[in-house]
KOLMARNU-543148 format. One line per 8 residues: number of its first residue (from 1); their letters; for each residue x, y, z of N, C-alpha, C. Coordinates in pm, 1 decimal. Each point is the difference from the previous one (the first is absolute). Layout:
BEGIN
NUM	A	X/Y/Z/X/Y/Z/X/Y/Z | ...
//
This chain:
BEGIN
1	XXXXXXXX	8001.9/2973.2/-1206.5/-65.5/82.8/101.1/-91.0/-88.2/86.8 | 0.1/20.9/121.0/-102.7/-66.0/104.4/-21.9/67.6/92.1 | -176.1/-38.2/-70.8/-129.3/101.3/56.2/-121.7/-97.5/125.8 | -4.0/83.0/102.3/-81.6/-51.9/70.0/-133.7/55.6/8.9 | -116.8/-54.8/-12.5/-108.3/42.4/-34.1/-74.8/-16.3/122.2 | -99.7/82.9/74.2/-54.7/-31.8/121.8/-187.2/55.4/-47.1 | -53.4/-86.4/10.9/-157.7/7.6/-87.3/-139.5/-18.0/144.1 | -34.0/90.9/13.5/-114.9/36.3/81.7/-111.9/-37.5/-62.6
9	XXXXXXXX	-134.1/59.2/26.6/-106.7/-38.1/-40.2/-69.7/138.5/21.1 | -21.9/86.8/79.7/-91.2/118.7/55.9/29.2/98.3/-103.2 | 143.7/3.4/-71.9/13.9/67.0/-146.5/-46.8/-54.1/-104.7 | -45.8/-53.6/2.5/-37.6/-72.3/-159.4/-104.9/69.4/-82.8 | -50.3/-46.4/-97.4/-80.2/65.8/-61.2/-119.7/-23.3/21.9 | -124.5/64.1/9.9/-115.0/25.6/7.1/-49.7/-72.2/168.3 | 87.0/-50.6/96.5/-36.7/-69.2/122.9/-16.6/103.0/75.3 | -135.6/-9.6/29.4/-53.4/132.6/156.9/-31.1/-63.1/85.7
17	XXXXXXXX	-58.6/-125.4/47.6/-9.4/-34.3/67.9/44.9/-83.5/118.3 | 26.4/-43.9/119.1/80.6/-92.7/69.5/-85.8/-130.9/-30.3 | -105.9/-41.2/-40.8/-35.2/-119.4/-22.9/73.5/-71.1/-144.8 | 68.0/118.0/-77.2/90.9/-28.4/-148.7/124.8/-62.1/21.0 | 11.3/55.6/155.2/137.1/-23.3/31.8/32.7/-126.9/113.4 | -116.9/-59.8/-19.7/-5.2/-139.9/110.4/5.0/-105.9/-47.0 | 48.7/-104.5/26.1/-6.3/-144.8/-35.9/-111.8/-45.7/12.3 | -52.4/43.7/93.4/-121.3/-94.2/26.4/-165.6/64.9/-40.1
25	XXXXXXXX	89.2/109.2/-75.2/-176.8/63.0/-52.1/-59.3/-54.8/-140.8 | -46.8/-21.0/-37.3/-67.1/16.7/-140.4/55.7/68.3/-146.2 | 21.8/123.1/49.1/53.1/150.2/-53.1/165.2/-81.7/-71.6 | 51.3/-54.6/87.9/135.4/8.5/14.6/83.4/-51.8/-128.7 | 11.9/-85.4/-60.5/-2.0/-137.6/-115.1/68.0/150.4/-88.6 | -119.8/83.6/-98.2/70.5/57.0/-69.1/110.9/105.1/31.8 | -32.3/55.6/97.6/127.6/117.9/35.2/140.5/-86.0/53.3 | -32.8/-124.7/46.1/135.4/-80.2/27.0/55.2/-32.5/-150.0
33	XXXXXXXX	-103.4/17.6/-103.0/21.2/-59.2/-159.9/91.3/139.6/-60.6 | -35.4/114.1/57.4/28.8/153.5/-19.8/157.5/29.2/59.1 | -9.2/-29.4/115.3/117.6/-23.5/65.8/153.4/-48.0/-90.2 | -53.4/-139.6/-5.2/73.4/-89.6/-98.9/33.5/109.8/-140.2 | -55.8/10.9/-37.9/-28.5/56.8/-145.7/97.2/123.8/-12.6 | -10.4/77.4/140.8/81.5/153.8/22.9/104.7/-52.9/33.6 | 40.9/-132.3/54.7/155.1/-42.1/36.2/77.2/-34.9/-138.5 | -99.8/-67.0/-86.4/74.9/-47.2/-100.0/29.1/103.9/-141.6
41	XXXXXXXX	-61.5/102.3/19.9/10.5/140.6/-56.7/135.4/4.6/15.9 | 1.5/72.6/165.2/179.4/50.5/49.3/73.6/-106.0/-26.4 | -5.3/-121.9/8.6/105.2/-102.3/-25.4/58.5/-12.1/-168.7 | -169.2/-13.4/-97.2/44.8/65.0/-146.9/117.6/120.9/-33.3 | -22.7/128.4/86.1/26.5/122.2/-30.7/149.7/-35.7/52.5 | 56.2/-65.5/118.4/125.1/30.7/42.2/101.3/-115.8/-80.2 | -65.9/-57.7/-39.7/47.1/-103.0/-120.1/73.0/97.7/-121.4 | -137.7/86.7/-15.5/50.8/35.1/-182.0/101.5/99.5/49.5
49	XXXXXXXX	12.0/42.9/118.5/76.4/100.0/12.9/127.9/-87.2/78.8 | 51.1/-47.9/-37.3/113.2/-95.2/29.7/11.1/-89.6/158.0 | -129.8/-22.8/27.1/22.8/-93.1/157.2/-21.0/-145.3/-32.3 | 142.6/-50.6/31.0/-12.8/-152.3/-11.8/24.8/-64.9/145.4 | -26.3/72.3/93.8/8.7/-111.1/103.6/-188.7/59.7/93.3 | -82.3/-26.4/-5.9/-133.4/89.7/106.7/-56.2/-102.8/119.1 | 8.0/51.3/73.8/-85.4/-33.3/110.6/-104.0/43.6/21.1 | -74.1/-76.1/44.4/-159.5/101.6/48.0/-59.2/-85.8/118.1
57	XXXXXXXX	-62.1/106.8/74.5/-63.3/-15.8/157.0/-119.4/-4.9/-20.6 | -83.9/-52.8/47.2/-123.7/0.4/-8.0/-24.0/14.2/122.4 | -68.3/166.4/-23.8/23.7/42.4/199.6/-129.0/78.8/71.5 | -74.2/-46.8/-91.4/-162.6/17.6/34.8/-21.8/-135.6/133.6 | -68.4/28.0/100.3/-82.8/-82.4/96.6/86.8/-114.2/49.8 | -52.3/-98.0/-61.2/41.7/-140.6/20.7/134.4/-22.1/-51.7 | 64.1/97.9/-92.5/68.0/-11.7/-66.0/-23.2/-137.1/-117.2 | -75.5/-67.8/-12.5/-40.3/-71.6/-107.2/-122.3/32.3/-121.7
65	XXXXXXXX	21.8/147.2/-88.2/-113.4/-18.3/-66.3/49.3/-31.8/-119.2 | 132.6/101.6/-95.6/-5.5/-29.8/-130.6/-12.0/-151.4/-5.4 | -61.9/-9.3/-111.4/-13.0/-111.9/-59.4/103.5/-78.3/-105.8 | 46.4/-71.0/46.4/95.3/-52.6/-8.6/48.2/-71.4/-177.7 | -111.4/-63.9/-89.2/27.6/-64.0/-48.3/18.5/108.3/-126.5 | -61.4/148.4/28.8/7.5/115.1/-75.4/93.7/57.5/3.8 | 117.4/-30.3/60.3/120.6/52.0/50.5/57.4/-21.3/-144.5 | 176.6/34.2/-33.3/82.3/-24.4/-117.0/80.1/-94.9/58.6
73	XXXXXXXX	50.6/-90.9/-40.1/117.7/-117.9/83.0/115.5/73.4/11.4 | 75.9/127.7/-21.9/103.8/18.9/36.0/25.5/107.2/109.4 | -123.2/8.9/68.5/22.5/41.5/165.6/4.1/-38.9/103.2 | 36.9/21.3/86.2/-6.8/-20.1/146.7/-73.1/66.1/93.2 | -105.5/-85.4/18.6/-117.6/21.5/99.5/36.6/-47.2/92.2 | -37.3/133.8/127.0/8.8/11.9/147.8/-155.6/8.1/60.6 | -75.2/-105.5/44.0/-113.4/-15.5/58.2/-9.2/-1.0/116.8 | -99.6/42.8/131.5/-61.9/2.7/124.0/131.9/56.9/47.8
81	XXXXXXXX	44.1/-21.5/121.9/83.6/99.5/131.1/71.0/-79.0/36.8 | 141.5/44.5/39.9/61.9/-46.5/31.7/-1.2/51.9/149.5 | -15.6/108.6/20.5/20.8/65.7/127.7/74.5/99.9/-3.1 | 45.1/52.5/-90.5/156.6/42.7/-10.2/-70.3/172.6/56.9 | 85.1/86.3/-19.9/15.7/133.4/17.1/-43.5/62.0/-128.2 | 92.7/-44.9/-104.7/-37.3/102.5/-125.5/-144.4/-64.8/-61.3 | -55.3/-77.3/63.3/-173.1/-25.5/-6.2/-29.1/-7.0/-184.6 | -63.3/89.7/-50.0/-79.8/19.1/-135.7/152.3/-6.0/-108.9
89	XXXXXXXX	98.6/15.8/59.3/126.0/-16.7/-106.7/113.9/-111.7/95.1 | -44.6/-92.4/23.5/16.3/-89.0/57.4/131.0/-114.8/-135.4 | 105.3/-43.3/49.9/74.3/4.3/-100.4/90.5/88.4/-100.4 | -13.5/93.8/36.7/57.7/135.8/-44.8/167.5/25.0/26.2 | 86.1/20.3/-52.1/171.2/38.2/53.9/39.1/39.2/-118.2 | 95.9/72.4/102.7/124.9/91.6/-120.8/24.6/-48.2/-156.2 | -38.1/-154.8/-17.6/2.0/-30.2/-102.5/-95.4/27.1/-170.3 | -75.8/84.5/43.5/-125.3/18.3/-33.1/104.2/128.2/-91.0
97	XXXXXXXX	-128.4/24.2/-146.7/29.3/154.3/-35.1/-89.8/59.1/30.5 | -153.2/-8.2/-3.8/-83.2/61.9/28.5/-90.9/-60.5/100.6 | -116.1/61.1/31.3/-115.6/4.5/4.6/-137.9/52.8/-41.3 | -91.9/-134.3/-4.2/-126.7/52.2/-86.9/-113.4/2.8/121.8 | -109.5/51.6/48.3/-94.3/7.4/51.1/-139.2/-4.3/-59.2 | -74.6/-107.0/-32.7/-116.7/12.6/-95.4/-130.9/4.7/89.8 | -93.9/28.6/2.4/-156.1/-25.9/64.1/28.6/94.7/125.9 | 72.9/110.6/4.1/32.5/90.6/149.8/-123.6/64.3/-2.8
105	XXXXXXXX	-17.3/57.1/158.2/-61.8/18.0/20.7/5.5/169.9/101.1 | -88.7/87.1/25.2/52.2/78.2/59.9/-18.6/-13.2/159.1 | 49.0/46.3/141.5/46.1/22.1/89.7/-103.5/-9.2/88.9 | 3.9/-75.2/102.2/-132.9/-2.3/128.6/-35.4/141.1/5.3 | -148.8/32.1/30.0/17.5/141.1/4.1/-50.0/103.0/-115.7 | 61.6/-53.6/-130.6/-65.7/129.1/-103.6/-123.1/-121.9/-88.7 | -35.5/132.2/-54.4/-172.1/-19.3/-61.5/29.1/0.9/-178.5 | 100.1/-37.4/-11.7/78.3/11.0/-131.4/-29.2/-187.6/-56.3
113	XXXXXXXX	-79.9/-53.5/56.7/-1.0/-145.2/34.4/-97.8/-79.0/56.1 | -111.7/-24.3/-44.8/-145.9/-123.3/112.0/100.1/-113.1/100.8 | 121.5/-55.6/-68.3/73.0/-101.7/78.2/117.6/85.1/76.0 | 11.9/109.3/9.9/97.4/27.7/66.7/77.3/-39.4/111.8 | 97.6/-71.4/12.3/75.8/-11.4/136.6/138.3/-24.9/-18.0 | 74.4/-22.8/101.6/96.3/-26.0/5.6/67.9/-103.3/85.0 | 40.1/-119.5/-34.3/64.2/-98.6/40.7/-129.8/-104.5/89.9 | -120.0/42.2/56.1/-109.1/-78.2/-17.1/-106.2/134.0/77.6
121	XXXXXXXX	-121.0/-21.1/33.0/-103.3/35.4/40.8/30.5/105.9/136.0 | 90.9/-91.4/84.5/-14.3/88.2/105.3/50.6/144.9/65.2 | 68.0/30.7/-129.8/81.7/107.4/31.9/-102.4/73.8/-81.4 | -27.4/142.0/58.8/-94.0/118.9/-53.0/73.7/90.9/-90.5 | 147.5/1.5/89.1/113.6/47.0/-96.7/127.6/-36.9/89.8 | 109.5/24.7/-109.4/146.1/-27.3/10.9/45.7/79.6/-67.4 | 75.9/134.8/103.1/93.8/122.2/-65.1/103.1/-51.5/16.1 | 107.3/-18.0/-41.4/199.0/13.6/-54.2/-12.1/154.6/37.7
129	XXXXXXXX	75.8/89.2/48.7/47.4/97.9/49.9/-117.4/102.9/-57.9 | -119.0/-2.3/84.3/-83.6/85.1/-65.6/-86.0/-3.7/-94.7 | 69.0/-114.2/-78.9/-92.9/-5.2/-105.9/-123.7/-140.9/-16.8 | -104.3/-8.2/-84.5/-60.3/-83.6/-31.6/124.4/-126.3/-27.3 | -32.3/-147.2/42.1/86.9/-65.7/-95.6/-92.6/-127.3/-69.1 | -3.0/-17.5/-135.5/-39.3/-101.6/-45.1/57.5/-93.6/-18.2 | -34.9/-153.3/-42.5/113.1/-116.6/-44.0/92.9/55.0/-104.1 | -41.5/66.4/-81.8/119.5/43.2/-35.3/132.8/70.0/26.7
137	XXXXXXXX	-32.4/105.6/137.1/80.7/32.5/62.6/57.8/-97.7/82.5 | -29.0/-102.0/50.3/43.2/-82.1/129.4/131.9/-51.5/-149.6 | -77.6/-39.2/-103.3/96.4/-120.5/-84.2/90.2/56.1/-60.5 | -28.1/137.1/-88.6/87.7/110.3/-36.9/143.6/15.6/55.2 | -44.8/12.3/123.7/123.1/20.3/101.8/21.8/-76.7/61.1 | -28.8/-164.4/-11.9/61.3/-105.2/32.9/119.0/-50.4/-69.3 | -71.4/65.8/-176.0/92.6/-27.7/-96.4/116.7/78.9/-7.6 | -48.3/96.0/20.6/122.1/154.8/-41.6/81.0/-53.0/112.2
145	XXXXXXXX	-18.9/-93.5/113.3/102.6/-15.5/164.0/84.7/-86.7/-128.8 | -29.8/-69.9/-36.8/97.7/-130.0/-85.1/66.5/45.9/-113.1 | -61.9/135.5/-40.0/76.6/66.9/-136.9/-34.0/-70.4/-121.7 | -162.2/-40.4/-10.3/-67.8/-25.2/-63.9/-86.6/87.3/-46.1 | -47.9/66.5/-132.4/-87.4/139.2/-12.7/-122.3/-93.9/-23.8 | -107.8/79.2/25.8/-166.9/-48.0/-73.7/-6.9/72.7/-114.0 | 22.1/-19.0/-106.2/-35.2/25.9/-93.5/-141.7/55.6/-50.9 | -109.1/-79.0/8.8/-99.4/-7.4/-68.5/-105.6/-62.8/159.4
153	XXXXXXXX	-152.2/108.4/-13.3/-101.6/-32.6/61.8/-122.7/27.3/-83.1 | -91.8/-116.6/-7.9/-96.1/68.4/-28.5/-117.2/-17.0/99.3 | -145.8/46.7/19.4/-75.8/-6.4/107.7/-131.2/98.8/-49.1 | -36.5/48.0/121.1/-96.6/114.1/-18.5/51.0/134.5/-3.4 | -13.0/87.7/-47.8/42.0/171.6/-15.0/43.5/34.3/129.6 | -85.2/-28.3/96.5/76.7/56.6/127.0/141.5/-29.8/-2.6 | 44.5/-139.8/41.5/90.8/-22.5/30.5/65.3/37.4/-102.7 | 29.4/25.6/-139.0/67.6/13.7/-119.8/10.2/166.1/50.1
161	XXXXXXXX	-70.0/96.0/27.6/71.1/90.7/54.6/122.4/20.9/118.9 | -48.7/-104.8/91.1/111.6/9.6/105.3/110.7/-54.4/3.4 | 5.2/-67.2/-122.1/100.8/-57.5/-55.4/76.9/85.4/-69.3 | -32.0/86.6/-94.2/10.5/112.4/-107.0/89.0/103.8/176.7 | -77.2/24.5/66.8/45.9/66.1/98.3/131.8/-51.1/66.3 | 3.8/-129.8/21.0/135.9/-53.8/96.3/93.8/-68.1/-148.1 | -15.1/54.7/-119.1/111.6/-47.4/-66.0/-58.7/-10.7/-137.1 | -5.1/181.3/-107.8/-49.1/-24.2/-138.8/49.8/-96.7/-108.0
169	XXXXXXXX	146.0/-41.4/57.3/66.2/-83.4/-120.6/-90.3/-127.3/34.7 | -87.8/-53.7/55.9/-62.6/-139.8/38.6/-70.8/21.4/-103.0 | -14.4/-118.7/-46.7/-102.0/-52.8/-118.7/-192.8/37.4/14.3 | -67.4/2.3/-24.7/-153.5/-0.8/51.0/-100.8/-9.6/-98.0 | -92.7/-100.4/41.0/-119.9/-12.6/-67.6/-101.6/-40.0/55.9 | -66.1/155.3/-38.4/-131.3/-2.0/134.3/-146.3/-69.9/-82.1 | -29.5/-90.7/42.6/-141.0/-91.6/-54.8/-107.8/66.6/15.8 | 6.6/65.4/119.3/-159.1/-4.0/62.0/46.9/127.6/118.7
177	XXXXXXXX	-132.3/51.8/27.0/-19.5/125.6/99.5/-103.4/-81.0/96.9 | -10.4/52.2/83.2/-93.3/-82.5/150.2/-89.2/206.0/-2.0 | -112.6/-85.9/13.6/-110.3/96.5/51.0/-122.1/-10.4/82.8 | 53.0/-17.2/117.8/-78.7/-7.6/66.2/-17.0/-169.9/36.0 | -77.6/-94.1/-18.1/18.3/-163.8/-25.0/-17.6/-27.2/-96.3 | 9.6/111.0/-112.6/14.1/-60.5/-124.3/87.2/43.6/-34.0 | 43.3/-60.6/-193.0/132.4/27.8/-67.1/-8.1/71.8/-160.4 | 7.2/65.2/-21.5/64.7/50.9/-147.7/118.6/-83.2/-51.7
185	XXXXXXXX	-1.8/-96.1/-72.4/115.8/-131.4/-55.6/-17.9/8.2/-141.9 | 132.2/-50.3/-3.0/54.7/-26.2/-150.9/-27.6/-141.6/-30.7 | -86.8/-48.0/-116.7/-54.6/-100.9/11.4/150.2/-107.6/17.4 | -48.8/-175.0/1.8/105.0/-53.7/-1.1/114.5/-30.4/-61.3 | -59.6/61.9/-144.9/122.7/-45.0/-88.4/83.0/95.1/22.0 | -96.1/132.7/-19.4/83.4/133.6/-22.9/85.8/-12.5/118.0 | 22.4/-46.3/102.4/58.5/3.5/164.9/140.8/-148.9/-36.7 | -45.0/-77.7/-90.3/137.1/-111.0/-73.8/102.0/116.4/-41.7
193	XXXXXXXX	-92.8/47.3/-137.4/127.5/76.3/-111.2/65.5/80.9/69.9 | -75.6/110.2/103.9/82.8/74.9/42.5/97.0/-8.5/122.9 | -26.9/-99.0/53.8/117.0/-49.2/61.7/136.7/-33.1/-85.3 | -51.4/-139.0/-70.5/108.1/-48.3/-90.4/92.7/155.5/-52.5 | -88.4/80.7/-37.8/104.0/92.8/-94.8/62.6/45.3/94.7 | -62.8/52.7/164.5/96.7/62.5/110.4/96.0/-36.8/26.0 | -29.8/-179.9/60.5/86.9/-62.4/44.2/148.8/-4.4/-123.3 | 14.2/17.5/-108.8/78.9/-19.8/-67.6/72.6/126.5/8.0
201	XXXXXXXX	-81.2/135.1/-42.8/56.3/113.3/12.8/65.0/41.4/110.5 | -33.1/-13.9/101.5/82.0/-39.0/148.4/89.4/-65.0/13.9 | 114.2/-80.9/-44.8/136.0/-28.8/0.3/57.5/14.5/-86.4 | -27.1/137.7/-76.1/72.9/94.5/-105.3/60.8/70.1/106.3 | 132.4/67.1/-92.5/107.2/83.3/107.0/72.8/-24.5/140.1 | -6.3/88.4/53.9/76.2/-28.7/170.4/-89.1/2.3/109.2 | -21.4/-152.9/20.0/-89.7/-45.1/87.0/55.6/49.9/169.0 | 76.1/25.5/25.6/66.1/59.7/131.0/-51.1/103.2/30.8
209	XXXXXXXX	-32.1/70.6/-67.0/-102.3/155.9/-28.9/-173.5/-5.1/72.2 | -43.1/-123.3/24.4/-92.5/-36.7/36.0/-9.9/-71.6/132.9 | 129.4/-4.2/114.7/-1.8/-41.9/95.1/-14.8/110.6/48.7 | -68.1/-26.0/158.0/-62.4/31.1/119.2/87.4/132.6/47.9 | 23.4/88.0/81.0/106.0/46.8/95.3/-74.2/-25.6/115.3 | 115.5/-136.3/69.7/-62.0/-25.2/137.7/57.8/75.6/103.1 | -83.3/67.6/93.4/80.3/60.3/129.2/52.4/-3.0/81.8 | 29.1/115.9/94.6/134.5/-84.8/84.8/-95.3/-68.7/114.6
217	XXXXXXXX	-129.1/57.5/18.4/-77.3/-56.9/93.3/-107.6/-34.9/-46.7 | -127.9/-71.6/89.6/-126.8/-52.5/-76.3/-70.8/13.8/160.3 | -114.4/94.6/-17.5/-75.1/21.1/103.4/-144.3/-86.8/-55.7 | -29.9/-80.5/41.2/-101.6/-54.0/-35.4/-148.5/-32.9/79.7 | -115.2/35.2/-52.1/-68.6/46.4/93.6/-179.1/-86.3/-57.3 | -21.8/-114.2/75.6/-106.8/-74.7/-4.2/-117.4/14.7/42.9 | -123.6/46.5/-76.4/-110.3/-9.9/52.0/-114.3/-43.3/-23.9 | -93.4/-91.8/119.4/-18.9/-106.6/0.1/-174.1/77.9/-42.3
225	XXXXXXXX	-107.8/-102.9/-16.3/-117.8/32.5/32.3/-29.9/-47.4/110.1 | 65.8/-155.8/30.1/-82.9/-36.8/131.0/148.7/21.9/48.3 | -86.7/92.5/153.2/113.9/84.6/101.2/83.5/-167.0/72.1 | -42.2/-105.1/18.3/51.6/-144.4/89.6/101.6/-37.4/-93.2 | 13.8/56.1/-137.3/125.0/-33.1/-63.9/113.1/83.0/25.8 | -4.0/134.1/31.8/92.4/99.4/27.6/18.8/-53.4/139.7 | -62.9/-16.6/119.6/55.0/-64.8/99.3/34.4/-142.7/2.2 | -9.1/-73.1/-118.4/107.5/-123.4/15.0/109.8/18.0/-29.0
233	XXXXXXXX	-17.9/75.0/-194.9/120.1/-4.6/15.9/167.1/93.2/-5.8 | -114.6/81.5/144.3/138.1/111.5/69.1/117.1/-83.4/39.8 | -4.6/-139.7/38.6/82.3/-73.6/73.7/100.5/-66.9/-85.0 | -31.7/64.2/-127.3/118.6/-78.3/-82.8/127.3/57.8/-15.9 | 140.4/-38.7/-8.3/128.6/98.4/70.1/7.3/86.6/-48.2 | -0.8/152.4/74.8/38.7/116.4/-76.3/-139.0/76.6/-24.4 | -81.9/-77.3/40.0/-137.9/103.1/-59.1/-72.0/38.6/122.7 | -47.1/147.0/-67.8/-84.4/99.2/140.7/-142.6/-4.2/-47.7
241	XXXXXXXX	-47.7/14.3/126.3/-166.6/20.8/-67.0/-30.7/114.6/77.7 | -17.9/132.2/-103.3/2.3/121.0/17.5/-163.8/23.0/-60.6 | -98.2/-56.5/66.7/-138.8/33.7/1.7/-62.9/-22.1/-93.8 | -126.9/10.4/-7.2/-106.6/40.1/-139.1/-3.9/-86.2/-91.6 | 42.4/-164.9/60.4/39.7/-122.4/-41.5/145.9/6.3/-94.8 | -9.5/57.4/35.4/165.2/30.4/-97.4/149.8/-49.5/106.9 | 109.9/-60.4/-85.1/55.2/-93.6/14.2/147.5/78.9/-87.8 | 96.2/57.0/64.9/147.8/34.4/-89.1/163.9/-71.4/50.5
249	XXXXXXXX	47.8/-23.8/-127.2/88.4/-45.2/28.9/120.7/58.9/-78.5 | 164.8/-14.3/51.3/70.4/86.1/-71.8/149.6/-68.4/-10.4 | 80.0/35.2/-83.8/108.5/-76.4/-38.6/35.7/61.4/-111.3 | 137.9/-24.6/15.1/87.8/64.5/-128.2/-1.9/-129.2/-124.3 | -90.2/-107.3/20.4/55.7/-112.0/-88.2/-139.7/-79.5/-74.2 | 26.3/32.6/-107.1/-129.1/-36.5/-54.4/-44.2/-118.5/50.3 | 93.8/-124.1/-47.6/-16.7/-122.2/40.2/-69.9/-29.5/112.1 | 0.6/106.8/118.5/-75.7/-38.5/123.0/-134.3/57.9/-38.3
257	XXXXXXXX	25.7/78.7/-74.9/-198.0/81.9/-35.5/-72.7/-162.5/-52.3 | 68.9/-70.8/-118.9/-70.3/-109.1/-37.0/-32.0/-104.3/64.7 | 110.6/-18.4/112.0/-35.8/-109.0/91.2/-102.8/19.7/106.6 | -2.5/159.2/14.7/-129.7/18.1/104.4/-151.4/26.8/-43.6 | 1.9/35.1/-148.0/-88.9/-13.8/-86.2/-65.7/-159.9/-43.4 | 87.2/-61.1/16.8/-52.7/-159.9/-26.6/-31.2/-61.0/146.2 | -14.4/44.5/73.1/-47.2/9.7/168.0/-117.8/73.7/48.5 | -22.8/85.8/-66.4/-115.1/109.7/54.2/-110.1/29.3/-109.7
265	X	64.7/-42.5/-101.4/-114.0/12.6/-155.7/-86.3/-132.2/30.5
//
């Protein structure tokens, strides 16, 4: 079996703050140590549950935090950007059986989260046909385009509901609740075991059961805080800027949602 693992940071356990989540803060050292720790959980768990080939992204910021020498030698680490389209699952194809999502986070926009966003800062929100979309939705249905399922997320409760919502057979393990700028968390260990046991229990049965249904169309609809971003970038092909700093674009093809998402995010 070969599992691709894609590991955030804004899900992790007990991190509320954006100074936890910086390289260059103080704060940062242990939750990058936390990080690490929740990757090598899911990498344990998809092991015992028969994955002998894993990849993993390290798709927080810089794309350089896990720590490397904490890693297991029989993966394949994908570090910093390539540029590509499928961004946070970067390396990803048909070849894959699953997908894992660890340290998620919930959706620009909800209060389910102190770090909330989606794909970076400047977007206030990003609806997919109406709806809220988080990284998990952008990657979800990057994967489900390749006929790859996500298996297993874990994060904060918010997003573990909207996940529960766009697809109950998905795996979930919610760490932590966001209240307000603070967090209700599962300390660190407790946020290891229960991954490990998810991630394993998650490529039991028929993993096909857990892909996406992508649509025939994708109305997608960007909004900015600062209004000089919605008027830049109206000019990118195919996109209207229909007021109120807001920015939509539309296509029957996912693939173009990701490529204009790695342009305007």
């Amino acid at each position: 079996m070969k599992v691709f693992i894609s590991v955030d940071i804004e899900g992790c356990a007990g991190i509320t703050h954006w100074d936890e989540a910086s390289k260059t803060h103080a704060d940062y050292p242990e939750f990058r140590e936390q990080m690490t720790r929740e990757a090598i959980a899911a990498i344990e768990g998809a092991e015992s549950a028969g994955g002998k080939e894993i990849w993993v992204k390290d798709a927080h910021s810089s794309g350089r935090n896990l720590i490397t020498s904490m890693l297991p030698e029989n993966i394949r680490l994908v570090r910093s950007w390539a540029g590509h389209p499928l961004c946070m699952v970067q390396e990803l194809d048909e070849s894959f059986d699953a997908v894992m999502m660890i340290g998620y986070h919930s959706a620009a926009g909800s209060e389910a989260n102190s770090l909330a966003h989606t794909l970076s800062l400047d977007a206030a929100e990003i609806r997919i046909n109406g709806k809220p979309a988080s990284e998990f939705t952008v990657h979800a249905l990057a994967s489900s385009m390749l006929g790859v399922p996500t298996v297993f997320v874990s994060g904060d409760k918010g997003l573990m509901d909207d996940v529960e919502a766009a697809n109950p057979h998905i795996g979930r393990c919610a760490l932590k609740e966001g209240r307000g700028q603070s967090t209700v968390s599962m300390t660190p260990a407790a946020a290891v075991k229960a991954i490990r046991k998810g991630a394993a229990a998650s490529l039991a049965g028929d993993l096909k059961r857990c892909l996406l249904s992508l649509p025939e169309r994708f109305n997608v609809e960007i909004t900015y805080a600062d209004p000089n971003l919605a008027c830049r970038h109206q000019h990118y092909p195919g996109m209207e800027h229909i007021g109120r700093r807001t920015i939509r674009f539309e296509t029957a093809h996912y693939l173009d949602v990701l490529r204009m998402l790695n342009y305007v995010t």
